[in-house]
C-alpha positions as CSV (number, residue, x, y, z in Angstrom):
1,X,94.7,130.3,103.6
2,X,97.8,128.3,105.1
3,X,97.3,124.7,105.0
4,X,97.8,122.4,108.3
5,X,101.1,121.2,108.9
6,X,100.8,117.7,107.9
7,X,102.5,115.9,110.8
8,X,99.6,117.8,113.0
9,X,98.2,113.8,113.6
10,X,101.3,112.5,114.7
11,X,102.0,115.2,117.3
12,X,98.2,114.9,118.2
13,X,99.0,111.2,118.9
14,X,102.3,111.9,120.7
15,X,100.6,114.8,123.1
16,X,97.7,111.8,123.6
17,X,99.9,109.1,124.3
18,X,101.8,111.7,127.4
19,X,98.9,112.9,128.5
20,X,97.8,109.2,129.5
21,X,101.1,108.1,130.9
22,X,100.4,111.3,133.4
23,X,96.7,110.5,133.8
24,X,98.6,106.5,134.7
25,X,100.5,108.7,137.4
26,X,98.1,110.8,139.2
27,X,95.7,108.1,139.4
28,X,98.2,106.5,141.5
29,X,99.0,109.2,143.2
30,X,102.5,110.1,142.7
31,X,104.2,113.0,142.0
32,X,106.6,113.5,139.3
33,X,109.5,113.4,141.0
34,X,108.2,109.9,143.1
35,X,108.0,108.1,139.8
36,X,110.9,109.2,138.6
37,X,112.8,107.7,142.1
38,X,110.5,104.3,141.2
39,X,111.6,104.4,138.0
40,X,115.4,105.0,138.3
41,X,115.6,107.9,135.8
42,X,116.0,111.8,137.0
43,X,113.0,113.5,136.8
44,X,113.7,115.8,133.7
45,X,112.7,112.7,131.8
46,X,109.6,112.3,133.4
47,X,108.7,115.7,132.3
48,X,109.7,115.6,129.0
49,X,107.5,112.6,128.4
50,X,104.2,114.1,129.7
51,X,105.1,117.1,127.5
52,X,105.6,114.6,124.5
53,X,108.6,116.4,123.8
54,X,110.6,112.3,124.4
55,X,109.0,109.1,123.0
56,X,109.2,106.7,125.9
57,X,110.8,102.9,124.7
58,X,109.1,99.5,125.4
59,X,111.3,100.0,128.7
60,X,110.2,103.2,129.8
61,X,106.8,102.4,129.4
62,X,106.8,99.1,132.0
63,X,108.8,100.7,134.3
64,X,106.0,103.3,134.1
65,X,103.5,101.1,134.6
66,X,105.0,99.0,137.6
67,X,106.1,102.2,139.1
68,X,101.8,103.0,139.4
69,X,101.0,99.0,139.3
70,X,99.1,99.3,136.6
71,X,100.9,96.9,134.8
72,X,97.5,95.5,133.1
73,X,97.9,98.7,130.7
74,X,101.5,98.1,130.0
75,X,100.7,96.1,126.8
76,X,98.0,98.8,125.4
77,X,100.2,101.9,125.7
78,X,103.2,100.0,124.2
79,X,101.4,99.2,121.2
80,X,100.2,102.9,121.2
81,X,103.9,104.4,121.5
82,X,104.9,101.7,119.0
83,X,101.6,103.2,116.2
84,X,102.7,107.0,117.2
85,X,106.1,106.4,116.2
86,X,105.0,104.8,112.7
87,X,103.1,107.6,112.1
88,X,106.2,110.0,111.6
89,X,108.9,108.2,109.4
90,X,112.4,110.5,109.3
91,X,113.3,109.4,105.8
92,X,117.3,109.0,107.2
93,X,115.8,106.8,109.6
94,X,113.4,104.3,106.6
95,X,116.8,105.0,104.3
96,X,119.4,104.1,106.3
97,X,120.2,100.9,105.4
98,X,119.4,102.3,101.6
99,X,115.6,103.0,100.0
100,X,114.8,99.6,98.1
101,X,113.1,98.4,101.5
102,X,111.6,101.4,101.6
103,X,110.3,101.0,97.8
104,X,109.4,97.0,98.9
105,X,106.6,98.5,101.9
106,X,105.1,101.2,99.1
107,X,104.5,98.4,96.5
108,X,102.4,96.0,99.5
109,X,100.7,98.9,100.0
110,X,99.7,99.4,96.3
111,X,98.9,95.5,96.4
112,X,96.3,95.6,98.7
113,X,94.7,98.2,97.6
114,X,92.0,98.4,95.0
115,X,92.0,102.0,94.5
116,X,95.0,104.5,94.9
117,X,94.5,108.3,94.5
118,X,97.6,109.9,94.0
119,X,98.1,114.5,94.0
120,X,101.5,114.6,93.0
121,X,103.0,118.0,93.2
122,X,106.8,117.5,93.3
123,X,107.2,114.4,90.8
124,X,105.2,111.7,88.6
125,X,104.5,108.9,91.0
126,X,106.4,106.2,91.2
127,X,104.3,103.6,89.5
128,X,104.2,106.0,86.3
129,X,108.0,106.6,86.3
130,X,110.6,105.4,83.8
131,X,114.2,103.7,85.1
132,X,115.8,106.7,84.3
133,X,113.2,109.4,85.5
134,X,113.1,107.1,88.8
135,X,117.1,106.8,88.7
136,X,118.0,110.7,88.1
137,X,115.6,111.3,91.0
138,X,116.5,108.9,93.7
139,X,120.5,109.1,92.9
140,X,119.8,113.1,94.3
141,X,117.3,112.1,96.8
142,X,120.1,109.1,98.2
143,X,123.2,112.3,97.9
144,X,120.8,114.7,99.6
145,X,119.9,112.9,102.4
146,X,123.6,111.1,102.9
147,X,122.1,107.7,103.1
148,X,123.5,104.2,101.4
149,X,123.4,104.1,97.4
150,X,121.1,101.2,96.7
151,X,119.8,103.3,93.8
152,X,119.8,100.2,91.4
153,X,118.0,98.1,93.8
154,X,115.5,101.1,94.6
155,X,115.0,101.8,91.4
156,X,113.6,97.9,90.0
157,X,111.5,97.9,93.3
158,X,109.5,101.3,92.5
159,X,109.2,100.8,88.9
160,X,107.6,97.4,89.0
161,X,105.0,98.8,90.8
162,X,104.2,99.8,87.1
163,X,102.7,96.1,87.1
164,X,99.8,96.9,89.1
165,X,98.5,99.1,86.2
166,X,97.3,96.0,84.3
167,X,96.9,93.6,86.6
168,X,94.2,92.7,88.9
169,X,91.5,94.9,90.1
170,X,93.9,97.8,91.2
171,X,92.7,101.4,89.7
172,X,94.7,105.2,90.3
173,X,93.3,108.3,89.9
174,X,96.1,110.6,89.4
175,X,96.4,114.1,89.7
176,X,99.6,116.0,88.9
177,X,100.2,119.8,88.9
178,X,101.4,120.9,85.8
179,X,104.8,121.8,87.5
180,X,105.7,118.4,87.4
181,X,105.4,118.2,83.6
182,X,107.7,121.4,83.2
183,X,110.4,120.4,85.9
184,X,113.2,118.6,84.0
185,X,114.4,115.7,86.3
186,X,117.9,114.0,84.8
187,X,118.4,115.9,81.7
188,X,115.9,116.7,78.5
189,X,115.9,113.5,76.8
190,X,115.0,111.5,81.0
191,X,112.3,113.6,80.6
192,X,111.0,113.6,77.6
193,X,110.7,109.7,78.0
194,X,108.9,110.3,81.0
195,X,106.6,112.5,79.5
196,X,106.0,110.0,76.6
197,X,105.3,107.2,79.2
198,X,102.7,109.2,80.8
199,X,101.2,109.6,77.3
200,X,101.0,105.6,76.7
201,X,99.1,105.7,80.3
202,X,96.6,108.2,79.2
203,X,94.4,105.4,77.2
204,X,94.5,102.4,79.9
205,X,91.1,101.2,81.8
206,X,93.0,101.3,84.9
207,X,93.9,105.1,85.2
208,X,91.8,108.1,85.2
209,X,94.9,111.1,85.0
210,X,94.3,114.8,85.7
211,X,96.4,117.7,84.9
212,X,95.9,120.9,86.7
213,X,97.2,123.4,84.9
214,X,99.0,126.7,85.8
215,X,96.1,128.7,84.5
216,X,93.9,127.3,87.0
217,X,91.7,129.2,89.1
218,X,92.5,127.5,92.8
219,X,89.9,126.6,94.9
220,X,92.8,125.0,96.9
221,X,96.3,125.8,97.3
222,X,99.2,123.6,96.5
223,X,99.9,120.9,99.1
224,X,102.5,118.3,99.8
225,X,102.0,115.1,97.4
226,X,100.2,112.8,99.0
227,X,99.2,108.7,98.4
228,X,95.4,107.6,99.6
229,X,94.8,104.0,99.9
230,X,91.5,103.3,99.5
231,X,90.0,105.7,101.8
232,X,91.7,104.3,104.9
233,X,95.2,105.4,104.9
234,X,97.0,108.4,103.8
235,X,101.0,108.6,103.2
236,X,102.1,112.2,103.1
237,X,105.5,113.0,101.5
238,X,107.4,116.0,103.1
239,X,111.4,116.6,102.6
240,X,112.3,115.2,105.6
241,X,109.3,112.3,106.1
242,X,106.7,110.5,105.4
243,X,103.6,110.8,107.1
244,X,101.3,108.1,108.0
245,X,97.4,109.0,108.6
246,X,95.0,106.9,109.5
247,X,92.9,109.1,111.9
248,X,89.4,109.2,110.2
249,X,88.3,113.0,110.4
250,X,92.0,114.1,108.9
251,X,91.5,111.1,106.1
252,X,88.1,112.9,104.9
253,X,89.9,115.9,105.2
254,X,92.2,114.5,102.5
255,X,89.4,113.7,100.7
256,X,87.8,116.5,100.5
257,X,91.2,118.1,99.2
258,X,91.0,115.6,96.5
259,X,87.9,116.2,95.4
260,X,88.7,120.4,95.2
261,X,92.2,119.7,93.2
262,X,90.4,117.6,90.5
263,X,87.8,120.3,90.5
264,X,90.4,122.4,88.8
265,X,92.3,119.3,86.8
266,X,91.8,118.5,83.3
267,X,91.3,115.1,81.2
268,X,91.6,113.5,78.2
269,X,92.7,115.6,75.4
270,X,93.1,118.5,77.0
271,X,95.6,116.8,79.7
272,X,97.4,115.3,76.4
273,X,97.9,118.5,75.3
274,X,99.4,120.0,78.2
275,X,101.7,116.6,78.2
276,X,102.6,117.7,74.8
277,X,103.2,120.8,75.0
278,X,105.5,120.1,77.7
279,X,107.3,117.4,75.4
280,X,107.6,120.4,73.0
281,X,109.2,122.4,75.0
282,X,112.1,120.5,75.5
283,X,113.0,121.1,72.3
């Protein structure tokens, strides 16, 4: 069974978002061609916003509004355009002035919330990972994506996240695919430390960490990684974005998803083992 394309919410929003703006235009009786001459714009434009296929700008949206005076909406469906476009972050677009901001909005995140529950398929999250692991990693994520080298600035951003492991209320419950123990990031002896950091995790009051292995029998298939924040919010992490969800049935979806993976995760000594076993192998 496929799973759903994990930007599915934020085109939902985007189609809901144009079908209003055309609702806004019928109801005042205009075609799409008259609100285009209101507006100023040719009408291709029009039609490519009511097919969400082009965000409108703040702009577009009051000339929208006073082109069907109903410019008592014009605040409501800007901050709506302004939510849908939060919802699907290009990564050039969060990196482009580098990723340590990008690593500053991830730890407030992790600050206000008392429980995290992390599926990490791709990588050990961020709060888990060593400067090197985190270095080796985000120097090819930055020379991937073409994007400004701030690697030493990203890098001291993500790993003090590390902090909320013994302070305050925060708990993570953490489940990683065993691929990510076996996939060497920097060279053998990156990841050996890495693996021996996860190991002095294991023990702490603040983590409960899962393993699933490769022998598992699925009940779910692989997904992207993904970040939940107490229940309420979702980040997704694709190649090219990262997701935002905050719609409630696709956050219990999540959930549920959760629940199946560490259905098929193990604990305690048996996750040590497969952590050292995968330490072994590195020889």
């Amino acid at each position: 069974m496929p799973s759903p394309s994990p930007s599915s919410s934020a085109r939902a929003a985007r189609e809901a978002l144009a079908v209003r703006l055309m609702h806004l235009r019928m109801d005042a009786g205009l075609t799409g061609r008259e609100l285009s001459a209101r507006c100023g714009w040719h009408p291709a434009k029009t039609t490519r916003m009511q097919k969400g296929e082009a965000a409108p700008t703040d702009a577009d949206i009051r000339a929208w509004c006073a082109a069907c005076d109903a410019e008592d909406q014009t605040a409501d469906l800007i901050a709506t355009a302004r939510a849908v476009d939060s919802m699907y972050m290009g990564w050039r677009r969060l990196h482009r002035n580098g990723m340590r901001r990008t690593q500053e909005d991830f730890t407030s995140l992790h600050e206000n919330a008392e429980v995290c529950r992390v599926y990490a398929s791709n990588g050990v999250p961020g709060f888990l990972q060593t400067p090197a692991y985190a270095t080796a990693l985000m120097q090819r994520i930055t020379d991937f994506q073409g994007t400004p080298d701030d690697v030493a600035d990203a890098v001291a951003a993500r790993v003090a996240r590390g902090r909320f492991l013994h302070q305050g209320n925060h708990r993570f419950v953490v489940l990683l695919e065993e691929w990510v123990l076996r996939c060497v990031i920097g060279d053998a002896q990156v990841m050996a430390d890495q693996l021996n950091r996860l190991l002095t995790a294991l023990p702490l009051v603040s983590i409960s960490l899962g393993v699933i292995p490769f022998s598992a029998r699925r009940v779910i298939w692989p997904l992207e990684g993904f970040y939940m924040f107490d229940g309420q919010h979702v980040v997704v992490e694709t190649l090219t974005a990262e997701i935002n969800i905050r719609q409630p049935r696709e956050i219990t979806d999540y959930a549920k998803a959760f629940r199946e993976l560490g259905r098929m995760a193990v604990y305690g000594i048996d996750a040590r083992r497969l952590i050292e076993s995968a330490v072994r192998s590195l020889g």
